[in-house]
C-alpha positions in Angstrom: 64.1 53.0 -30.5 63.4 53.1 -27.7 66.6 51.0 -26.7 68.6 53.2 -24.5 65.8 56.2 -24.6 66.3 58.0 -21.3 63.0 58.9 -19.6 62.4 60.4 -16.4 59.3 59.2 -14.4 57.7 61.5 -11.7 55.3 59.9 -9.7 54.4 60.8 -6.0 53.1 57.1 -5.4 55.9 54.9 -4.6 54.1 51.5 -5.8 53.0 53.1 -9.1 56.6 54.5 -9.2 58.2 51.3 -8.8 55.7 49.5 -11.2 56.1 51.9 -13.7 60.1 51.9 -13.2 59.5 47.8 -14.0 57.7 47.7 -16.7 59.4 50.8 -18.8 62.9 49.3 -18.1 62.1 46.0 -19.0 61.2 47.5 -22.4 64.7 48.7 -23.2 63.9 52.3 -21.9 66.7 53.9 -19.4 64.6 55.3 -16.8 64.9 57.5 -13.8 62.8 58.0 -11.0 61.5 61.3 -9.1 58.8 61.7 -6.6 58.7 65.2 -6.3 59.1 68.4 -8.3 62.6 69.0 -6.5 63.6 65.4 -6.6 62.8 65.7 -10.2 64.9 69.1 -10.8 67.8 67.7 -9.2 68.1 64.4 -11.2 67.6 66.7 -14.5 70.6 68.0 -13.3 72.7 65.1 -14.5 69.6 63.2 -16.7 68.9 64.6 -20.4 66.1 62.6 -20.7 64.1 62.4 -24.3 60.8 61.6 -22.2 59.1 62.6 -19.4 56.0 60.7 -17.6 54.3 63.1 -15.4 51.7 63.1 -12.6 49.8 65.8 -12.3 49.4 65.6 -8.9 52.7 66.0 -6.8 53.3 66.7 -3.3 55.1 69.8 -3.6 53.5 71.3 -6.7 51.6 70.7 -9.6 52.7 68.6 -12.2 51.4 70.9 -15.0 53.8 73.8 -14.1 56.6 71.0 -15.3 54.9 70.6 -18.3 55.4 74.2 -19.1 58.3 74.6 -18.4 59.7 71.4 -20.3 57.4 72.6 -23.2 59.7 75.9 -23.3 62.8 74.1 -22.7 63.1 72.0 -25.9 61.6 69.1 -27.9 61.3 66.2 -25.1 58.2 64.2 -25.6 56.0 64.9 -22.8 53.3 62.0 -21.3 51.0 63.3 -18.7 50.1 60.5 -16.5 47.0 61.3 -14.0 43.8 60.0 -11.8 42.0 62.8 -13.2 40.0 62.0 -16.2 37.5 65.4 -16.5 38.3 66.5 -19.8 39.3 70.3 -18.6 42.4 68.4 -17.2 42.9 66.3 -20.1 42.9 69.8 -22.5 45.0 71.8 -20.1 47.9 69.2 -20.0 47.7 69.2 -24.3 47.5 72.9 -24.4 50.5 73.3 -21.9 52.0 71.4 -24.5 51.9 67.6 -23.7 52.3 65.1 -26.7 49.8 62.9 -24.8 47.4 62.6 -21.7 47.0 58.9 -19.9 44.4 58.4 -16.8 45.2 56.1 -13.9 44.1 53.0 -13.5 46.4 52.5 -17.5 47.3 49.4 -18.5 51.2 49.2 -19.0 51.1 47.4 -22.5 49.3 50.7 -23.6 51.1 52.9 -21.8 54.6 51.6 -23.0 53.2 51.6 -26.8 52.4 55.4 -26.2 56.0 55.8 -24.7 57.5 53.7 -27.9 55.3 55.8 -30.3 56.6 59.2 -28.6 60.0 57.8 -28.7 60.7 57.2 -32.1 58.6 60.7 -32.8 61.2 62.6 -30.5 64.1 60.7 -32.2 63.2 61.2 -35.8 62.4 65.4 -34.5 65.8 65.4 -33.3 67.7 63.9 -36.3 68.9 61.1 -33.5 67.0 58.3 -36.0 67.2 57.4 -39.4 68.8 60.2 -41.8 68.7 63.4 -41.4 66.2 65.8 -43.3 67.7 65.8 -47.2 67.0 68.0 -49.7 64.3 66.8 -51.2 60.7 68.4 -51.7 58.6 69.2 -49.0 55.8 67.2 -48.7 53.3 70.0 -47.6 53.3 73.9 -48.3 51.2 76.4 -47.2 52.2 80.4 -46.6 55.3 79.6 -47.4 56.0 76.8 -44.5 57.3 73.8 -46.1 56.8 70.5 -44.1 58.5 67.4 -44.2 56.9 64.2 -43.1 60.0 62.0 -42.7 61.9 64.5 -40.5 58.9 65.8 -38.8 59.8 68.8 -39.6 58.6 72.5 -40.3 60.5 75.4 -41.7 59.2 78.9 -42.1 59.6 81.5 -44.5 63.2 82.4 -43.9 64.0 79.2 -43.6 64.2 78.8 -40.0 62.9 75.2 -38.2 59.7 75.9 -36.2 59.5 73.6 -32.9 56.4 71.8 -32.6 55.2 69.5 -30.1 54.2 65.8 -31.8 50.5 66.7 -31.0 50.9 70.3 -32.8 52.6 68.9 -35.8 50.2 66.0 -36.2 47.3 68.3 -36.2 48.9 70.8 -38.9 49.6 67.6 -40.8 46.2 66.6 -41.0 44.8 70.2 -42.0 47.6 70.1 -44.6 46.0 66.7 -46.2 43.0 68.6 -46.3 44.0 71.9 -47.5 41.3 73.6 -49.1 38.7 71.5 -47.8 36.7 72.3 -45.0 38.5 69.3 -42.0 35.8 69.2 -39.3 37.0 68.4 -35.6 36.2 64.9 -36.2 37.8 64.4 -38.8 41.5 65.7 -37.5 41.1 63.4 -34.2 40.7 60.8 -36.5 43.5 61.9 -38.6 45.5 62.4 -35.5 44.9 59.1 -33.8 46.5 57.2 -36.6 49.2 58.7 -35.3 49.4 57.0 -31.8 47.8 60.7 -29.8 44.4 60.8 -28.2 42.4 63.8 -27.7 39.0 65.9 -28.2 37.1 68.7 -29.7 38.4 71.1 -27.4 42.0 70.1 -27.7 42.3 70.6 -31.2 40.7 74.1 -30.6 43.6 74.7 -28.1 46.4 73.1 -30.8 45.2 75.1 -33.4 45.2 78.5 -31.5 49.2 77.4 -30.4 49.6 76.7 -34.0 48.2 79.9 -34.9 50.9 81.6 -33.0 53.3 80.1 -33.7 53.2 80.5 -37.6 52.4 83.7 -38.3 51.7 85.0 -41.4 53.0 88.0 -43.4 50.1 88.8 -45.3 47.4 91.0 -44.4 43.6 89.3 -43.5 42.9 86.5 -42.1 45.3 83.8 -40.6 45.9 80.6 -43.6 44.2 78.2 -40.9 40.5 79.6 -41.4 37.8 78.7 -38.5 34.7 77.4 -40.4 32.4 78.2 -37.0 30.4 74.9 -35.8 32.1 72.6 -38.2 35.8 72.8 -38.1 39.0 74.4 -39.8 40.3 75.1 -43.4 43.9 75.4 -44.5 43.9 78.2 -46.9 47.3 79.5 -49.1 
């Protein structure tokens, strides 16, 4: 990776298009060009790309309604790419369910280490790199989820594999290594930005309320990821 990883770009601005188109390619990416929300529609058509690079804003719609709906779609790594840097932005493209947010003016070595990070995450969650998940231990449990760390993967109760978004499963990954300890919001954006994924107080609030949903539990009381108010969050079970 990312040799051959298809990413579509959508970008209103044709000189940041074209630059962007230049310095992806020339790092072994195959990448496609939109900019618009219908150009973009159409070339998805014929283009199952692993990675999208969206700008928020587009001249025929916002870029965050793509985000959702890719988010829904399946397990493409999502980058938001945008000149708004206010943080509200910034937490509603993670809670839509973007792996990462960039601000213009980025600078491309950055922005293509984000895109290789993403890459081999999407791969690995897709069972397109290394080996597949075996049948070894999980390396996590909790409410009866077991989590793997080399297949990035999560499987409930009945045995089913829950789909996460990088950012999601990096965050339940660093409550798991603090399971039964108090992790205070600090301490899983630290955590978390080992991992290549930026982000603040209030998008881990929003990540953990997704992740609250998505894995519920069976047993009566409180959910297994426990608010500790003013401080942080405790994985419990």
């Amino acid at each position: 990776m990312p040799d051959g990883t298809r990413i579509l770009v959508v970008e209103d601005d044709l000189d940041v298009r074209n630059l962007l188109e230049t310095v992806i390619s020339a790092e072994g990416f195959e990448v496609q060009v939109a900019g618009s929300l219908e150009q973009c529609r159409t070339i998805m058509k014929d283009f199952d790309a692993a990675l999208y690079l969206i700008d928020v804003g587009l001249p025929d719609g916002d870029g965050f309604s793509l985000v959702r709906d890719l988010r829904a779609r399946g397990h493409a790594g999502v980058v938001v790419l945008s000149g708004r840097s206010a943080e509200v932005d910034q937490v509603l493209g993670l809670e839509l369910g973007a792996d990462d947010y960039v601000t213009k003016p980025f600078r491309s070595r950055e922005l293509v280490a984000r895109l290789r990070a993403l890459a081999r995450r999407v791969a690995v969650a897709q069972g397109i790199a290394d080996s597949q998940q075996d049948e070894s231990a999980p390396d996590f449990q909790v409410a009866g989820y077991n989590l793997f760390l080399r297949g990035r993967q999560l499987i409930d109760p009945e045995g089913n594999d829950v789909a996460l978004t990088s950012a999601e499963f990096d965050v339940l990954v660093a409550l798991m290594e603090q399971k039964g300890k108090v992790a205070s919001r600090d301490q899983i954006i630290q955590s978390v930005r080992r991992r290549n994924w930026t982000g603040n107080e209030r998008a881990i609030d929003g990540i953990v309320s997704r992740l609250r949903r998505k894995l519920p539990t069976h047993e009566t009381g409180p959910h297994f990821i426990r608010t500790v108010h003013g401080i942080g969050y405790m994985l419990i079970g």
